[in-house]
Backbone and ligand atoms as CSV (ligand in chain L), in Angstrom:
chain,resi,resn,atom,element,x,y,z
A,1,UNK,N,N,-12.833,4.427,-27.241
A,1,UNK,CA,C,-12.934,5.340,-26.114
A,1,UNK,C,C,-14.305,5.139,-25.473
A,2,UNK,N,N,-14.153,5.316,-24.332
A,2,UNK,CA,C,-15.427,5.055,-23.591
A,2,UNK,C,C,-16.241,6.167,-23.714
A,3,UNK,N,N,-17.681,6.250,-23.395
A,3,UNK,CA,C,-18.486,7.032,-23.743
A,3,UNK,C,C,-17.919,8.439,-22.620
A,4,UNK,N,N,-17.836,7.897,-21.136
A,4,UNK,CA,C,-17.349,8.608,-20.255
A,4,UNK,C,C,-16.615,10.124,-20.685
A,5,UNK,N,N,-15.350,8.775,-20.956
A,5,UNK,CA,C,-13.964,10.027,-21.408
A,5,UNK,C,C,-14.190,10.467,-22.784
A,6,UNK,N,N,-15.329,10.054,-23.498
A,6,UNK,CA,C,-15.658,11.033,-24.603
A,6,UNK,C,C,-16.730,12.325,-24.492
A,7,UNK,N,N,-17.088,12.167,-23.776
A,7,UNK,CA,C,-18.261,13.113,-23.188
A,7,UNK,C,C,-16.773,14.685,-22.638
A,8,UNK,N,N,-16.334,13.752,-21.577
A,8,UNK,CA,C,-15.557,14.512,-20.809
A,8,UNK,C,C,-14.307,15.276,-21.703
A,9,UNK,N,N,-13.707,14.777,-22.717
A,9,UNK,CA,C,-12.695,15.541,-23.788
A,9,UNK,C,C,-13.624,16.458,-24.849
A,10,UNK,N,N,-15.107,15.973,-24.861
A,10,UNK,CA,C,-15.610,16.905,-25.833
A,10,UNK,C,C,-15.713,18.543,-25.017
A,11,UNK,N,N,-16.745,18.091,-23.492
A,11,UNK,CA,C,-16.847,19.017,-23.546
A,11,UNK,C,C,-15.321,19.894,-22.355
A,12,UNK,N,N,-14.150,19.640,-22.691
A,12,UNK,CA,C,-12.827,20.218,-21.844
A,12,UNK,C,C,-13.037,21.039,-23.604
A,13,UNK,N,N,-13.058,20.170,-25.005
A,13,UNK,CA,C,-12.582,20.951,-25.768
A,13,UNK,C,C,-13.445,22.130,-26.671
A,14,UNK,N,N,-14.740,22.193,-25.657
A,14,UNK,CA,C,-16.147,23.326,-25.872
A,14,UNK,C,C,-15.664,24.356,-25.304
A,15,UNK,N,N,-14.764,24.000,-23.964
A,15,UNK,CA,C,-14.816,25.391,-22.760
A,15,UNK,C,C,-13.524,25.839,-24.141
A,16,UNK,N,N,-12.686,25.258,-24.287
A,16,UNK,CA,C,-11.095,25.885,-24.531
A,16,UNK,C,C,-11.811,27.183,-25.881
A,17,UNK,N,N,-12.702,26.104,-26.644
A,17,UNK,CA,C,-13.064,27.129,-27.881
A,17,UNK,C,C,-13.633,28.572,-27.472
A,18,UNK,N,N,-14.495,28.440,-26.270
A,18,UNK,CA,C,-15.407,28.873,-26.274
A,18,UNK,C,C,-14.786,29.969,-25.152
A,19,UNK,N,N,-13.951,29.937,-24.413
A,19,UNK,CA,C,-12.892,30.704,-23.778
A,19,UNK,C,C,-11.911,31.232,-24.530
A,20,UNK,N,N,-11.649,30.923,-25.657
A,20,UNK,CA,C,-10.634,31.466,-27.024
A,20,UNK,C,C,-11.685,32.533,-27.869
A,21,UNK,N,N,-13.033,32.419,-28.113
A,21,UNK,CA,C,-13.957,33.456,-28.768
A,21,UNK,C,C,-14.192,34.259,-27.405
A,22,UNK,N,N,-14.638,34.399,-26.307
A,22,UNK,CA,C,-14.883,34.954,-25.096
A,22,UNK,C,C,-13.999,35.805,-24.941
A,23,UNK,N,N,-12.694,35.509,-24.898
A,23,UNK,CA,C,-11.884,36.343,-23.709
A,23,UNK,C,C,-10.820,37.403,-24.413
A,24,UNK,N,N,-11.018,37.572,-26.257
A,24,UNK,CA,C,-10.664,38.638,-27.023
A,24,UNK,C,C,-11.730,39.783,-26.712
A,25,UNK,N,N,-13.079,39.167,-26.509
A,25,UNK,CA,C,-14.207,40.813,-26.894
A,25,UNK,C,C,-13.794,40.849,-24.911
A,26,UNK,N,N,-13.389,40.596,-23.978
A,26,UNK,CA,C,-13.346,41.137,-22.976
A,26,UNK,C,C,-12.456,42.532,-22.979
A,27,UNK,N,N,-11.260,42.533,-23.826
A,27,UNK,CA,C,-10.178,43.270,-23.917
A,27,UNK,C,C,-10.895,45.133,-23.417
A,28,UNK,N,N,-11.962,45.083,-23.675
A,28,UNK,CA,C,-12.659,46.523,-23.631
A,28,UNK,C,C,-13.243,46.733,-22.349
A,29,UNK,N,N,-13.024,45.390,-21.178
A,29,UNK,CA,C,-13.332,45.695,-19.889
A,29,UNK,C,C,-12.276,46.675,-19.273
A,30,UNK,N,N,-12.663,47.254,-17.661
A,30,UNK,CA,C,-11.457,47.609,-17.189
A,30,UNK,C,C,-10.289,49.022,-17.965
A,31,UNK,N,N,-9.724,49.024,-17.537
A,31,UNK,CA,C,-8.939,50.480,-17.772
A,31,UNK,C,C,-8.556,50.599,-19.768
A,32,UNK,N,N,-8.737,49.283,-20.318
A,32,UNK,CA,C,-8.175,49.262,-21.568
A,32,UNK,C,C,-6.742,48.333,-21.808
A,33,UNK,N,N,-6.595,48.470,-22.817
A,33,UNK,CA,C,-5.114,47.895,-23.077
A,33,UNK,C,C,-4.088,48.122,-22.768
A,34,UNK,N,N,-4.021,49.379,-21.824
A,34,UNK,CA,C,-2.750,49.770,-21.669
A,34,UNK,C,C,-2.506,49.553,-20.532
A,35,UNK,N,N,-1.079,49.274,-20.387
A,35,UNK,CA,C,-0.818,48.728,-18.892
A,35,UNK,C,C,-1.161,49.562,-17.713
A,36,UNK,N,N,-1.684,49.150,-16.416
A,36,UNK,CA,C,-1.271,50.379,-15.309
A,36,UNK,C,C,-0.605,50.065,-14.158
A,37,UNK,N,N,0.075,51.107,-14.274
A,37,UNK,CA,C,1.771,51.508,-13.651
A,37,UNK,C,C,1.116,51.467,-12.156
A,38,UNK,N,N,1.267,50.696,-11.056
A,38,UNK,CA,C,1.187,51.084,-9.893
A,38,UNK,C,C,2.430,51.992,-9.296
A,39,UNK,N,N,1.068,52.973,-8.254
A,39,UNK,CA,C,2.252,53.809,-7.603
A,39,UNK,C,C,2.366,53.970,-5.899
A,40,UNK,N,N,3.263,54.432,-5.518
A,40,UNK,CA,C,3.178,54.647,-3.626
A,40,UNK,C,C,3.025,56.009,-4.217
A,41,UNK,N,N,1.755,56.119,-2.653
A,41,UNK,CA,C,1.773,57.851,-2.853
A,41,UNK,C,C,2.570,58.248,-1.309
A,42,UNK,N,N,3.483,58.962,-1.618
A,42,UNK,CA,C,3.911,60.221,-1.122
A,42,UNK,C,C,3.837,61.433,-0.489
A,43,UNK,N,N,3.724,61.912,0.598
A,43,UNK,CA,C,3.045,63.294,0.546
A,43,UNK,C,C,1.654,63.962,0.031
A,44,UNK,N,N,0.956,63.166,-0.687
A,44,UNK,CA,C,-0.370,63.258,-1.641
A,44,UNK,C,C,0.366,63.352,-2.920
A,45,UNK,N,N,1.473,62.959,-3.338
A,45,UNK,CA,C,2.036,62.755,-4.825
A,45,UNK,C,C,2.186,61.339,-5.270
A,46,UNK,N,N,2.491,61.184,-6.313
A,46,UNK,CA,C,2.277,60.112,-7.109
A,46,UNK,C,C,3.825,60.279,-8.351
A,47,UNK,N,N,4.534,59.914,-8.584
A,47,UNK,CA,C,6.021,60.763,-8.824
A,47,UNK,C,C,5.689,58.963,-10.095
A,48,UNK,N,N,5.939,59.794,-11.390
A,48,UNK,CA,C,6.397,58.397,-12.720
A,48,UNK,C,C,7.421,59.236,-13.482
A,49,UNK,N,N,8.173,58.389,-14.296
A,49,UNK,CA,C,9.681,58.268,-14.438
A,49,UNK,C,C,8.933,58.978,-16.396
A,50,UNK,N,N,9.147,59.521,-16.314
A,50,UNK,CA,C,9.647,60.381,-18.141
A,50,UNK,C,C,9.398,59.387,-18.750
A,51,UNK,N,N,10.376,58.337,-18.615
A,51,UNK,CA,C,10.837,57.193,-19.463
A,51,UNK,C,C,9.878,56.313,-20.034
A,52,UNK,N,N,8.931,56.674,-18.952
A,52,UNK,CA,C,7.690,55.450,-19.251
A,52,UNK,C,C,6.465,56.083,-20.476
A,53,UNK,N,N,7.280,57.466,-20.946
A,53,UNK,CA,C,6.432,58.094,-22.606
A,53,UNK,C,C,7.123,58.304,-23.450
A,54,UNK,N,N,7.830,57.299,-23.340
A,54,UNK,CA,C,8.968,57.082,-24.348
A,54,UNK,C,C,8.162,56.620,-25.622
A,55,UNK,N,N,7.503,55.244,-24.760
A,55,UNK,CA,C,7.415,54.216,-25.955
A,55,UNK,C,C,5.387,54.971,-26.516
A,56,UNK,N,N,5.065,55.293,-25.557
A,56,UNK,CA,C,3.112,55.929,-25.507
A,56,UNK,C,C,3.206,56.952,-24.576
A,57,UNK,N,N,2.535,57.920,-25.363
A,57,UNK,CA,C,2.197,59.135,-24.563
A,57,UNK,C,C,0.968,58.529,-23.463
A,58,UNK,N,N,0.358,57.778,-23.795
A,58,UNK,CA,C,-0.585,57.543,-22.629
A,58,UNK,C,C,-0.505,56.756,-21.782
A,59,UNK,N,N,0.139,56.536,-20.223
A,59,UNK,CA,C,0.070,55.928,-19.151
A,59,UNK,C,C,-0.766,56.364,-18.358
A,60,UNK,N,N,-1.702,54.809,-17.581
A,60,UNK,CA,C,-2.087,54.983,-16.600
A,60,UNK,C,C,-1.716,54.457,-15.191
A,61,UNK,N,N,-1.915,55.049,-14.426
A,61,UNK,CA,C,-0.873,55.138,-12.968
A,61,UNK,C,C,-2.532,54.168,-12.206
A,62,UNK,N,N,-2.086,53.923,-10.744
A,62,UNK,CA,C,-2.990,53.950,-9.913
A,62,UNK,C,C,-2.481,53.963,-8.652
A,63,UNK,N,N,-2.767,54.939,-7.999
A,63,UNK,CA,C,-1.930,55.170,-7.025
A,63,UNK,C,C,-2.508,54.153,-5.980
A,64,UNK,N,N,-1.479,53.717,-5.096
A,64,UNK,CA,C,-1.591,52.344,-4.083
A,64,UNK,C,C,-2.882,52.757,-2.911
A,65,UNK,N,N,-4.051,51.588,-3.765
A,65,UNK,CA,C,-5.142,51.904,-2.314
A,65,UNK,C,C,-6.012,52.183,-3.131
A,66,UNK,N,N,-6.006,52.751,-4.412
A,66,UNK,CA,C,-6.819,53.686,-4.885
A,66,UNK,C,C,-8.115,52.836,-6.379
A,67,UNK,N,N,-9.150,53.241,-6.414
A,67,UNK,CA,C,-10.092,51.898,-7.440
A,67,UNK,C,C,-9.650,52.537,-8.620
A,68,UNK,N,N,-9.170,53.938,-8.560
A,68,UNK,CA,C,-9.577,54.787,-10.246
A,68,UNK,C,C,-8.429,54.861,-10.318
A,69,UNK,N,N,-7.744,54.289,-12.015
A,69,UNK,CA,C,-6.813,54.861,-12.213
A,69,UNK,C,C,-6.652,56.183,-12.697
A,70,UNK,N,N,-5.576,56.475,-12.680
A,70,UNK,CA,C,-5.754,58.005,-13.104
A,70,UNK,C,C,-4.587,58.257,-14.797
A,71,UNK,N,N,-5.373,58.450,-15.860
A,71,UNK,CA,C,-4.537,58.477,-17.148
A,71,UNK,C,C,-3.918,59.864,-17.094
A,72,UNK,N,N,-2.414,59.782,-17.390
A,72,UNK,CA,C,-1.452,60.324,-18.032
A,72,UNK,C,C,-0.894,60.658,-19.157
A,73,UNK,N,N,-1.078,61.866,-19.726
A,73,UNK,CA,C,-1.219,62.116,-21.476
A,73,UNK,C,C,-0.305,62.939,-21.577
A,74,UNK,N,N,0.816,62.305,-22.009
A,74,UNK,CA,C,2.164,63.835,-22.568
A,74,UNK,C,C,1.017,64.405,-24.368
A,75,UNK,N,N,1.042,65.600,-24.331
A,75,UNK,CA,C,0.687,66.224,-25.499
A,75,UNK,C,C,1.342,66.612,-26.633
A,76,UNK,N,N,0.386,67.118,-27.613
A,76,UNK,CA,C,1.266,67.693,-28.802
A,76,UNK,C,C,2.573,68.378,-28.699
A,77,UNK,N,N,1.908,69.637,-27.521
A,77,UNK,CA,C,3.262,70.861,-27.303
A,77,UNK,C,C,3.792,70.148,-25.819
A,78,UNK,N,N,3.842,68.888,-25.656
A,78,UNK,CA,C,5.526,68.340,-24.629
A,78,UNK,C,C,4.634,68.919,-23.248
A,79,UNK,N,N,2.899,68.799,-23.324
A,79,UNK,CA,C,3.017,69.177,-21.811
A,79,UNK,C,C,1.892,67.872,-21.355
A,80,UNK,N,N,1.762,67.824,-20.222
A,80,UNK,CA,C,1.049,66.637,-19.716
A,80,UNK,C,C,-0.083,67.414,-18.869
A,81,UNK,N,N,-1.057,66.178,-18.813
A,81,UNK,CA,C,-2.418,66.222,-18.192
A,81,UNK,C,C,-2.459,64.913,-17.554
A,82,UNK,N,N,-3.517,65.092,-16.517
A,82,UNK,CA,C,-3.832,63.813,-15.481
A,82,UNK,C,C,-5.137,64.013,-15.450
A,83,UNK,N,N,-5.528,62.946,-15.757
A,83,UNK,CA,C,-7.231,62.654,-15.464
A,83,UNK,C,C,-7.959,61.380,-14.908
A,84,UNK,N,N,-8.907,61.954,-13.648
A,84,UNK,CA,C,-9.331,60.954,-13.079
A,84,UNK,C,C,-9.984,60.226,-14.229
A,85,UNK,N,N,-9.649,58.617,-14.371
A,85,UNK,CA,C,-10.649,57.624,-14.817
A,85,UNK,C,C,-11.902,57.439,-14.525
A,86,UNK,N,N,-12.868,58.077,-14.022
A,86,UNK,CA,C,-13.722,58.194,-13.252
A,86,UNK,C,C,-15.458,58.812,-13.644
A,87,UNK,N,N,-16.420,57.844,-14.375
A,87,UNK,CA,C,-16.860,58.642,-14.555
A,87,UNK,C,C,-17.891,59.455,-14.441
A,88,UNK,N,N,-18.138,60.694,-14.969
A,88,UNK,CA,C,-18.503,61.769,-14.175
A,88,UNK,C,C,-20.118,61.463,-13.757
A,89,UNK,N,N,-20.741,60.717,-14.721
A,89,UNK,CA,C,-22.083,60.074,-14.393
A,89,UNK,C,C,-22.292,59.557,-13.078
A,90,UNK,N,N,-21.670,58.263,-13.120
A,90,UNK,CA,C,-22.145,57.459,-11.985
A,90,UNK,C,C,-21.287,56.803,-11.484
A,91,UNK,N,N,-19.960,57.206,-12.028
A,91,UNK,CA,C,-18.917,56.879,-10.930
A,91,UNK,C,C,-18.052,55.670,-11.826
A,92,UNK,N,N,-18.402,54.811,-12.496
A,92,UNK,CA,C,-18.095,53.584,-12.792
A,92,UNK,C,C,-16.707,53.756,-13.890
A,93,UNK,N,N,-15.629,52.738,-13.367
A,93,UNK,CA,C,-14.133,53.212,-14.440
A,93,UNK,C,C,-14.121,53.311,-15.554
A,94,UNK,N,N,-13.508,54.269,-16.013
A,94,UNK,CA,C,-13.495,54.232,-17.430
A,94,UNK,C,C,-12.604,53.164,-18.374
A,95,UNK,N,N,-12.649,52.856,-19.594
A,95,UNK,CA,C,-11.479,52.781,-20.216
A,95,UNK,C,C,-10.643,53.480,-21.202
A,96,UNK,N,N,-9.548,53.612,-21.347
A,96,UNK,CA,C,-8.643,54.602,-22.036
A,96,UNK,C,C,-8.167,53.659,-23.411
A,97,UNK,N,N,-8.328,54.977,-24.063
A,97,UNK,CA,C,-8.063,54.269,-25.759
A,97,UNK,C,C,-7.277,55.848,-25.960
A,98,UNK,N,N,-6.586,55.528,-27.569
A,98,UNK,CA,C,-5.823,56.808,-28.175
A,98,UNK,C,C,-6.796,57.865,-28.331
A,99,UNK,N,N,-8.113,57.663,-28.480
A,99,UNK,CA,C,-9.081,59.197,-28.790
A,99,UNK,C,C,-9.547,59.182,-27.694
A,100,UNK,N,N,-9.950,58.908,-26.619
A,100,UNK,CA,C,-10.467,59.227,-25.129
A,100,UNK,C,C,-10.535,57.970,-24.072
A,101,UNK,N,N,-12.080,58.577,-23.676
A,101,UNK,CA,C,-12.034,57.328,-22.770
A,101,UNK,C,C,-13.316,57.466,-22.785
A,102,UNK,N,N,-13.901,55.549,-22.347
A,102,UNK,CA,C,-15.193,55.541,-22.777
A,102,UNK,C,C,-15.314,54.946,-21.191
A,103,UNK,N,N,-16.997,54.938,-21.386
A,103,UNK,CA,C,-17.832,54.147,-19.902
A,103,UNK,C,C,-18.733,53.253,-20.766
A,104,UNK,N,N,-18.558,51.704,-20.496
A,104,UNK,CA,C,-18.987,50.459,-20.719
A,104,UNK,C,C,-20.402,50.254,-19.924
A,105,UNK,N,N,-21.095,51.358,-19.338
A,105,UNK,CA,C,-22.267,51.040,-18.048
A,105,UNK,C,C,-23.230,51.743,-19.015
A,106,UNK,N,N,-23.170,53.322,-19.516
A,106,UNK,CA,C,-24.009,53.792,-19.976
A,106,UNK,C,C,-23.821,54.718,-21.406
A,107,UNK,N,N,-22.273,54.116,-21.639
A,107,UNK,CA,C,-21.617,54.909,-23.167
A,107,UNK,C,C,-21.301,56.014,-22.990
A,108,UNK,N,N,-21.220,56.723,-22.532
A,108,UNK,CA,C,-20.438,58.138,-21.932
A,108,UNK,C,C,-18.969,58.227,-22.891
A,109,UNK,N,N,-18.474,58.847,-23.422
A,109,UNK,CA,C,-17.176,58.835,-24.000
A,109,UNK,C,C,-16.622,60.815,-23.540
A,110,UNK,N,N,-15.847,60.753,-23.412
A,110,UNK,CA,C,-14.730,61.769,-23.006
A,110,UNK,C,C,-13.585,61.782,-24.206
A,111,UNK,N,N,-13.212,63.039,-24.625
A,111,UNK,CA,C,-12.059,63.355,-25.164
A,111,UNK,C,C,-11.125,63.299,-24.608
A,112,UNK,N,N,-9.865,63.143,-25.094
A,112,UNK,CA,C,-8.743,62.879,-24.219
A,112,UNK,C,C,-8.237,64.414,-23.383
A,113,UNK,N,N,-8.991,65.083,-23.168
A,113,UNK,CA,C,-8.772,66.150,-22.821
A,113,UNK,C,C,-9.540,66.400,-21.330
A,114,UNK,N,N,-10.484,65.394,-21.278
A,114,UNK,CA,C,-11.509,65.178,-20.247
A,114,UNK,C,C,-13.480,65.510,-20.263
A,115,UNK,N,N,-13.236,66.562,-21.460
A,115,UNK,CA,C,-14.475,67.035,-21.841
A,115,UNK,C,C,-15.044,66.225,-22.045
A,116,UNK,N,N,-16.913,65.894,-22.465
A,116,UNK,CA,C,-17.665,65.289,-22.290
A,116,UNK,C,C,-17.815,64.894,-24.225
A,117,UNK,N,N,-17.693,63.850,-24.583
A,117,UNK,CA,C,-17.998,64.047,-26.154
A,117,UNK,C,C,-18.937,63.208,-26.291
A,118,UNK,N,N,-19.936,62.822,-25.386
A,118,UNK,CA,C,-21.070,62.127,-25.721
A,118,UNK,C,C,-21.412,61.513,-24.622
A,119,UNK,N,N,-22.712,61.920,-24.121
A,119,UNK,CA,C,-23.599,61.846,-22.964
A,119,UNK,C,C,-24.000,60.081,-22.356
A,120,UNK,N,N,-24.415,59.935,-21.127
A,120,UNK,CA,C,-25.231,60.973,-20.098
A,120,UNK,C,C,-24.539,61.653,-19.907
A,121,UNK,N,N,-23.179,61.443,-19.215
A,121,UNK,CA,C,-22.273,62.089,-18.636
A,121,UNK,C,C,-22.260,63.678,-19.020
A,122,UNK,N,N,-22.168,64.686,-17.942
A,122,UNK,CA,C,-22.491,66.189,-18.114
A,122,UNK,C,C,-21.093,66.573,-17.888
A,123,UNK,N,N,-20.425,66.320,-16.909
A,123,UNK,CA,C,-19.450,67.099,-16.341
A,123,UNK,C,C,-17.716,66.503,-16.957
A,124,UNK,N,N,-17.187,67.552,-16.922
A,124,UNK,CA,C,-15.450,66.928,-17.352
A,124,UNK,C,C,-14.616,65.944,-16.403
A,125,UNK,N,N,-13.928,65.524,-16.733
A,125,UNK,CA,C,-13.152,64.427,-15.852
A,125,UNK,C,C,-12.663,65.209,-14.829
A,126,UNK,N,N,-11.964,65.059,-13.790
A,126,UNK,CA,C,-10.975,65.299,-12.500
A,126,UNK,C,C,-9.866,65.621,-13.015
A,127,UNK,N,N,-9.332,66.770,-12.833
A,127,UNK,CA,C,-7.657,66.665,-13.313
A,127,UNK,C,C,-7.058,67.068,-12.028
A,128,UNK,N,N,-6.063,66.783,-11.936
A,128,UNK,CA,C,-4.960,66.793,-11.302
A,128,UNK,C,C,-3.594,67.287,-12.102
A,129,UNK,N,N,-3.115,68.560,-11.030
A,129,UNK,CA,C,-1.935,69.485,-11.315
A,129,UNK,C,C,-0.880,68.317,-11.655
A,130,UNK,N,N,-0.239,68.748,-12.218
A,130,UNK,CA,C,1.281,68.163,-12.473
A,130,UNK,C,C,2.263,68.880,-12.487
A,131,UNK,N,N,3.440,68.173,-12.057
A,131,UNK,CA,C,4.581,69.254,-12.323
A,131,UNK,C,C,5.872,67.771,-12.691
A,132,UNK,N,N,6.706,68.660,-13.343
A,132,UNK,CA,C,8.533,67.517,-14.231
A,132,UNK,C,C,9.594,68.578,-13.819
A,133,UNK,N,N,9.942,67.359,-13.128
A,133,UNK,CA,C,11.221,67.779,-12.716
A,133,UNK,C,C,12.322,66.482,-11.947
A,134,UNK,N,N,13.704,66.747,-12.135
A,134,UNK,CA,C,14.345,65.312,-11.969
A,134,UNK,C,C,14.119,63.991,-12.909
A,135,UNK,N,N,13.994,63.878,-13.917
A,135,UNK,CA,C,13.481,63.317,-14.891
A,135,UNK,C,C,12.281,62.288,-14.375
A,136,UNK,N,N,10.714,63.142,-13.361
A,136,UNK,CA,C,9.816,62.844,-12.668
A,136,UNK,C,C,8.758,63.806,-13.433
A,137,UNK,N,N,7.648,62.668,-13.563
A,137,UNK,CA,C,6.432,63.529,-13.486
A,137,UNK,C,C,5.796,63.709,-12.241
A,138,UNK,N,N,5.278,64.203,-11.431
A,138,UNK,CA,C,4.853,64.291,-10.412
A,138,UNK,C,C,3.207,64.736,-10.508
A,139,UNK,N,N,2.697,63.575,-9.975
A,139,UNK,CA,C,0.783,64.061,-10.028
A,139,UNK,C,C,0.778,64.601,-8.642
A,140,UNK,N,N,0.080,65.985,-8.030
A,140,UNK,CA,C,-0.544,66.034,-7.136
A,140,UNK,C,C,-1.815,66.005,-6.613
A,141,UNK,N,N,-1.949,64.811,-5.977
A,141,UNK,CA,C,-3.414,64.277,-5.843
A,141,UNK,C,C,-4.295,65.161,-4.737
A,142,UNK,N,N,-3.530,65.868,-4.023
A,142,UNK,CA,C,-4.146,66.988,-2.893
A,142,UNK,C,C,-4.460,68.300,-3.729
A,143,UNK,N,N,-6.064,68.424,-4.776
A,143,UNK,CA,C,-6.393,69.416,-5.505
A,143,UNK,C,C,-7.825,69.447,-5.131
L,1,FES,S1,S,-21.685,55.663,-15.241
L,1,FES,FE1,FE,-20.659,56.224,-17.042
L,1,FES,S2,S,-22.222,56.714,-18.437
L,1,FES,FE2,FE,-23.282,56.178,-16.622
């Protein structure tokens, strides 16, 4: 093999390694692991199907247009909450895990409830009313 195309296969097979250790610790960028559901908003509503807390109580939506998603938590007692991703510090998205949601800028973590469980961050998340009906959750984003 020529020195060329040995140079050139070593380093194609540096990036592949080195993009295979890289792009697992990214997983904690961005909203988290869980998928998000795009939505059309409506009237200032945001309308998701029951079905989709079938498999996880926690979906996040993002309504069309919009930077923050907004997480969806069916609860213990069968009732749901909506909370802006958003956080209360300095604005920057959160990500959503099964015990809350954290901020990757300055460590801020939130309970899944929205409260503050570890600073800077002072203030609770954004919620947004909900209402089920028609086998619909319905967020209303006009609060
Ligand atoms: S922006 Fe989230 S902790 Fe500062």
């Amino acid at each position: 093999m020529e020195r060329r195309k040995f140079l050139r296969s070593s380093c194609n097979a540096c990036m592949y390694l080195a993009a295979g250790l890289i792009l697992p610790g990214l997983s904690g960028c961005g909203p988290g692991t869980f998928p998000v559901m795009q939505a059309e908003i409506s009237h200032g509503e945001v309308s998701v199907p029951l079905t989709a807390f079938d498999k996880s109580p926690l979906q996040l939506v993002r309504p069309k247009g919009w930077y923050y998603a907004i997480a969806v938590r069916k609860k213990d007692d069968q009732t749901y909450s909506a909370l802006l991703l958003k956080c209360t510090h300095q604005d920057n998205p959160l990500t959503a895990s099964r015990g809350g949601y954290s901020c990757n800028l300055h460590g801020s973590t939130f309970y899944p409830d929205g409260r503050v469980a570890r600073g800077p961050a002072e203030r609770t998340l954004k919620t947004y009313p909900v209402t089920i009906g028609q086998g619909q959750l319905t967020i209303q984003l006009k609060s």
